[in-house]
N, C-alpha and C positions, 0 to 999 in steps of 0.2 A: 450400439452407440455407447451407452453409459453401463459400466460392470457392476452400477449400484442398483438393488432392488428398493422396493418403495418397505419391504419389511427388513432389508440392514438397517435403513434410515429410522427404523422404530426399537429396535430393540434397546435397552437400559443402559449398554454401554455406550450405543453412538451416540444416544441424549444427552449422556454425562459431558461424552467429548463434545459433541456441540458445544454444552455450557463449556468447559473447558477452552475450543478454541473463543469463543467471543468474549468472555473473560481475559483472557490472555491477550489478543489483538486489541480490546476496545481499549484496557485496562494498560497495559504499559504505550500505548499511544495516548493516552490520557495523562500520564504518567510525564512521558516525554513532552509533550504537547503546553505542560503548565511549568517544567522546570527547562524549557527553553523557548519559555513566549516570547513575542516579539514587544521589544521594548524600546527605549529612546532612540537607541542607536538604528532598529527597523526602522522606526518614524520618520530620523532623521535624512533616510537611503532617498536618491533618484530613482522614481519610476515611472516606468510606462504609465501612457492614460489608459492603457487594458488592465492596470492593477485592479484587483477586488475588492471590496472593504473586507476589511481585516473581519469582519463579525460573518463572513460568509463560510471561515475557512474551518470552523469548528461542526458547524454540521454538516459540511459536505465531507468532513476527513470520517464524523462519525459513519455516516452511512457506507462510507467506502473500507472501512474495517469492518460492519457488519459482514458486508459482500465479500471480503478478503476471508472473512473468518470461516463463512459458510462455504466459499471454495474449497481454504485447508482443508476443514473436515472432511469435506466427503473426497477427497484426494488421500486424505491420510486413510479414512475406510477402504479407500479400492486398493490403496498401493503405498503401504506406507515407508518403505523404503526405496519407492521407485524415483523416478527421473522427476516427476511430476511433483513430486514430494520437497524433493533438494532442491527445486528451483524454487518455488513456495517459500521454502527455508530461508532461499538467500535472499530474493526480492521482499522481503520480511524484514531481515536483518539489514541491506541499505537504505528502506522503509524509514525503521528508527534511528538510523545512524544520520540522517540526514540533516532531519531538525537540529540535533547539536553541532554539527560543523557548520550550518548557516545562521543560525541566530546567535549558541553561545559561542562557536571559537570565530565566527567573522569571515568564513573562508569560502568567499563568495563562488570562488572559478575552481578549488575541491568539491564543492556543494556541485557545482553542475556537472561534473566528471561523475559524482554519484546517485543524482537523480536521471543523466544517463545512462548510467549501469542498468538502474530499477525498473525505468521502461523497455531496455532491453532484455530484462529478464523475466515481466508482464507477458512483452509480445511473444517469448520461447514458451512463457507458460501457456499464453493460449493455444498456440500449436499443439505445442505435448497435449493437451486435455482435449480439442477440437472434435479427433474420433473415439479418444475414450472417455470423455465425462462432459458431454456437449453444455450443459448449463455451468459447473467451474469453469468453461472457458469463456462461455457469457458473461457470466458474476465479474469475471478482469475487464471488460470490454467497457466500462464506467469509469474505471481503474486507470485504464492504457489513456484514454480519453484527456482527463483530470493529470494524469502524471503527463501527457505531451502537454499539454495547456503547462502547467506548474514549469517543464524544462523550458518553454520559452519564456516564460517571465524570468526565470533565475537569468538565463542567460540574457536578459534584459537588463534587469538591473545590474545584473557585475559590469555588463557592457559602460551602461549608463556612470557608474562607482567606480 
C-alpha cells in the first residue's frame, strides 16, 4: 500500500520537511486568511440559513491544513516529482487563490469555477494516493468533505447575490 516506511518518516530530513510543509500550509493560509477576511461587504452578502458562523471557519481551515500538510509531505517523501505531487501543488495553489477572488476582488461566480477546480483536484488526489499512500488519501477525505460543503454555499450565495 504505502511506499513509506515508519523509518523514512523518522529520519532529520523528513522532520525538517514536515516542519517545513506545515509552516508553509498553516502559515501562508494564515497569511491569506487575515489579508482577505471577511468584511462588510461578506456581512453584507445573502445567505443560506446552512451558513456557518463565521468563528467556525478559522479552525476548521486550521486543522484541514494541518491534514493538507501532512499529506504533501509524505507524498513529496514517496514521489516528489510524481503525479501525486503536481496535483498537491495545484489543489494548493487554487487553495490560496480562492480567498482573494471571493472576499477581496468580489468574484463571486470565478470563486466557484475555482473551488470547483480544488475539489476536483482533492478527489484525483485521492485516487492517485488510494493504492499508494492509503492514509494521504485519508488525510483529503476531511478536505473533499469541507471543500464540497464550501462549493455549495459559494454557489449559494452568488445564486442568492
Amino acid at each position: 500500500m504505502s511506499t513509506l516506511t515508519i523509518s523514512d518518516l523518522k529520519t532529520p530530513r523528513a522532520l525538517i520537511l514536515l516542519v517545513v510543509f506545515l509552516a508553509v500550509v498553516i502559515g501562508v493560509g494564515a497569511v491569506i486568511g487575515i489579508s482577505a477576511a471577511p468584511g462588510e461587504w461578506y456581512a453584507n452578502l445573502a445567505k443560506p440559513p446552512f451558513n456557518p458562523p463565521n468563528w467556525l471557519f478559522g479552525p476548521v481551515w486550521f486543522a484541514l491544513y494541518v491534514l493538507i500538510a501532512i499529506a504533501g509531505w509524505r507524498t513529496f517523501l514517496s514521489e516528489p516529482n510524481g503525479t501525486g505531487m503536481k496535483l498537491w501543488y495545484g489543489q494548493m495553489a487554487l487553495n490560496w487563490l480562492w480567498s482573494p477572488v471571493w472576499f477581496s476582488l468580489h468574484l463571486l461566480w470565478p470563486a466557484f469555477v475555482v473551488i470547483i477546480a480544488i475539489l476536483a483536484l482533492i478527489i484525483i488526489f485521492i485516487a492517485n494516493r488510494w493504492n499508494r499512500d492509503r492514509l494521504s488519501a485519508l488525510l483529503f477525505v476531511p478536505y473533499a468533505a469541507w471543500v464540497g460543503f464550501a462549493s455549495l454555499l459559494n454557489l449559494a450565495i452568488a445564486t442568492l447575490n
